[in-house]
N, C-alpha and C positions, 0 to 999 in steps of 0.2 A: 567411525567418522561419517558424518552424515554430509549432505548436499547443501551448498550452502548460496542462498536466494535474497538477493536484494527486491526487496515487495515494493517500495514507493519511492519513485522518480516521475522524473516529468522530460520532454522532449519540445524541441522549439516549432515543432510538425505541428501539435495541438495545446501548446500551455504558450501564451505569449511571456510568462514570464521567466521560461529556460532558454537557456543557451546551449543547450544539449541536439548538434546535430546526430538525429536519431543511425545516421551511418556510422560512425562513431561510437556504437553504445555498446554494441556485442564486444566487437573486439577490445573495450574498455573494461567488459564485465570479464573476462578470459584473462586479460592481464594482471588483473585484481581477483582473483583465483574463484572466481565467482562461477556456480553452476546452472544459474538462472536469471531471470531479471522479470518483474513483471510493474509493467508501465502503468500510470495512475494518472496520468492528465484530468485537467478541472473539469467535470461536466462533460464529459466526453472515455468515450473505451474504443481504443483499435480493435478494427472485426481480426477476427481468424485469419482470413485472407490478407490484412495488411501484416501481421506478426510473421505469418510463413514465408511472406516475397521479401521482409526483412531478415531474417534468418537466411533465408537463399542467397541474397544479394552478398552475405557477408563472407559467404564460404565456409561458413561452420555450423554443417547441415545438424549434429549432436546438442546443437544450445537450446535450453528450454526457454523461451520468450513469450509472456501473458500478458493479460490486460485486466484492471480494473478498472476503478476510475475515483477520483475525490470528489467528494460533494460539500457545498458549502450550507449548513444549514445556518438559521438564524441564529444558531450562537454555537460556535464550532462548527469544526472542518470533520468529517469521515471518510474510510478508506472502504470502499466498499467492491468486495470478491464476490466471484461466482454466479452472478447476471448473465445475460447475454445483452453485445454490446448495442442494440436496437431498443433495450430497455431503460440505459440511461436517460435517453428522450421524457419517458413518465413520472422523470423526478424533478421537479419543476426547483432552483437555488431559492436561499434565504426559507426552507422552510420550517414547522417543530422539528428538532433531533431523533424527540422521539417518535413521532407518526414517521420518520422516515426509517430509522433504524427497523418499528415495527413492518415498516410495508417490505424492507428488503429480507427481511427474517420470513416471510410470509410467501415471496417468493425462492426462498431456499437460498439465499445469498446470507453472508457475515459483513458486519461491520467493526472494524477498527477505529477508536476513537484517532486521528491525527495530531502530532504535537500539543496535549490537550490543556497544556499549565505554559504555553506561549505566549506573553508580553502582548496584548492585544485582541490575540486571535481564537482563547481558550474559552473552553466552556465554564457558565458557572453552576452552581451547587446541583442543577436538573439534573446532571451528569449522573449522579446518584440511582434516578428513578431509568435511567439507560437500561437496555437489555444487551448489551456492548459483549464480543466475542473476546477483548482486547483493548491494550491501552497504549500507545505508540511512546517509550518510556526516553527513549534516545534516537536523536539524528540531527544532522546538519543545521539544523532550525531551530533545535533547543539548547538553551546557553547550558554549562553545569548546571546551579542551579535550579533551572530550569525541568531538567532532567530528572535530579532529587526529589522535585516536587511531584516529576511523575512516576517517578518510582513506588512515594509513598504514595499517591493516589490508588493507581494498581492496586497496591497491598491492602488498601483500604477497603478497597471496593470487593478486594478479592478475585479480580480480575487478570486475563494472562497478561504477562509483559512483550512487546513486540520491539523491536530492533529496526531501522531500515533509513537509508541513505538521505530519502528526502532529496534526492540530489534534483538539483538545476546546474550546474556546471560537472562537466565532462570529468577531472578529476575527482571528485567528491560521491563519485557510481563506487558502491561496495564499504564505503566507509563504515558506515552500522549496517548488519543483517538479519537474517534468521538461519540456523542450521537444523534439517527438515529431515525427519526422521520416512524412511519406506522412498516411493519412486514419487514425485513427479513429473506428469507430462502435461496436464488440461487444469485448466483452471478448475474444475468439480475436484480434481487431486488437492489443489492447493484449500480450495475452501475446507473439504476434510482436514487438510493436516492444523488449518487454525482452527475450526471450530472444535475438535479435538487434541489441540494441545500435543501437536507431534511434530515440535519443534523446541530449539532452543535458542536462549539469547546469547 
C-alpha cells in the first residue's frame, strides 16, 4: 500500500478563488486518510518556510505538505512541480504552453497538463506538440464526461494519468489522488515520482 497525496488544491492565503482556510487543510487531509498535500495556487508557490510554520501550527509534525504552483498559459492551465518558489516570478501568465512547458523542463521542473478537456478552460490540438510529464484525467472541476475525454486524451497522447482534488472548498481535499510509490518528503521526491511514473491513479 503506497502513500497516498492530493497534488492540486488551492487555499484562500493565495488563490482568491478558494475557500480553503489554509489552517484547516492538514487536519482535512488526515481525516481524508491522506499522507500528503501539495498546494498549487495561481502564479504563486508557498516558500519552504510558509509549509513548515504550517505544518507546525497544525500539530502534526509527520505530515508531508509541498508546493507548486498552476500557470495559466494562453490556452490551458499547467501544474508545474519541482521549481523553487522565487522562480515562479520568471513565468510571466497568458504565455505559449509550449515555450513554457519547455523552459520549466529545462529548469529540471515537470508539468501536468491541468483539467485539460474543461468546458472553456482546455487546451486545443497544440496539446499534441506538448512535451507534458502528465495529463490531469479527474477532479472536482471535470464533469464525467469531461473526465472520459481526458482519459482518452492520455491514452492518446500516451501520456501518464494523474488524479487529484483540484479542491477549492475544504471538503472536496482528497476526493481524487495519487498513490506514490517509495518515500516522499521534498518536492525533488515528488517530481521524481511523476516524471518517472511511481505512482498510481
Amino acid at each position: 500500500m503506497g502513500l497516498r497525496f492530493d497534488i492540486h488544491l488551492h487555499t484562500r492565503r493565495h488563490s482568491s478563488c478558494s475557500l480553503i482556510d489554509e489552517k484547516q487543510l492538514i487536519p482535512q487531509a488526515i481525516a481524508k486518510g491522506l499522507d500528503g498535500l501539495v498546494i498549487t495556487e495561481h502564479h504563486y508557490q508557498w516558500p519552504v518556510e510558509e509549509l513548515h510554520a504550517l505544518v507546525e501550527e497544525s500539530g502534526c509534525p509527520g505530515f508531508v505538505l509541498l508546493a507548486g504552483f498552476e500557470y495559466t498559459s494562453a490556452r490551458g492551465d499547467i501544474l508545474v512541480y519541482g521549481l523553487d518558489a522565487q522562480e515562479v516570478n520568471d513565468f510571466e501568465p497568458f504565455q505559449a504552453p509550449k515555450a513554457v512547458v519547455d523552459e520549466v523542463h529545462r529548469r529540471g521542473g515537470v508539468c501536468v497538463a491541468a483539467h485539460p478537456t474543461r468546458a472553456g478552460l482546455g487546451f486545443d490540438l497544440t496539446i499534441r506538440d506538448l512535451a507534458l510529464d502528465g495529463i490531469e484525467v479527474a477532479s472536482m472541476n471535470l464533469k464525467s464526461h469531461e473526465q472520459r475525454l481526458a482519459q482518452r486524451l492520455a491514452a492518446n497522447l500516451g501520456l501518464r494519468s494523474v488524479t487529484a482534488s483540484d479542491a477549492h472548498e475544504l471538503l472536496d481535499v482528497g476526493a481524487y489522488s495519487i498513490e506514490v510509490d517509495g518515500v516522499i518528503r521534498t518536492v525533488s521526491d515528488l517530481r521524481d515520482c511523476l516524471k518517472h511514473g511511481k505512482f498510481r491513479i
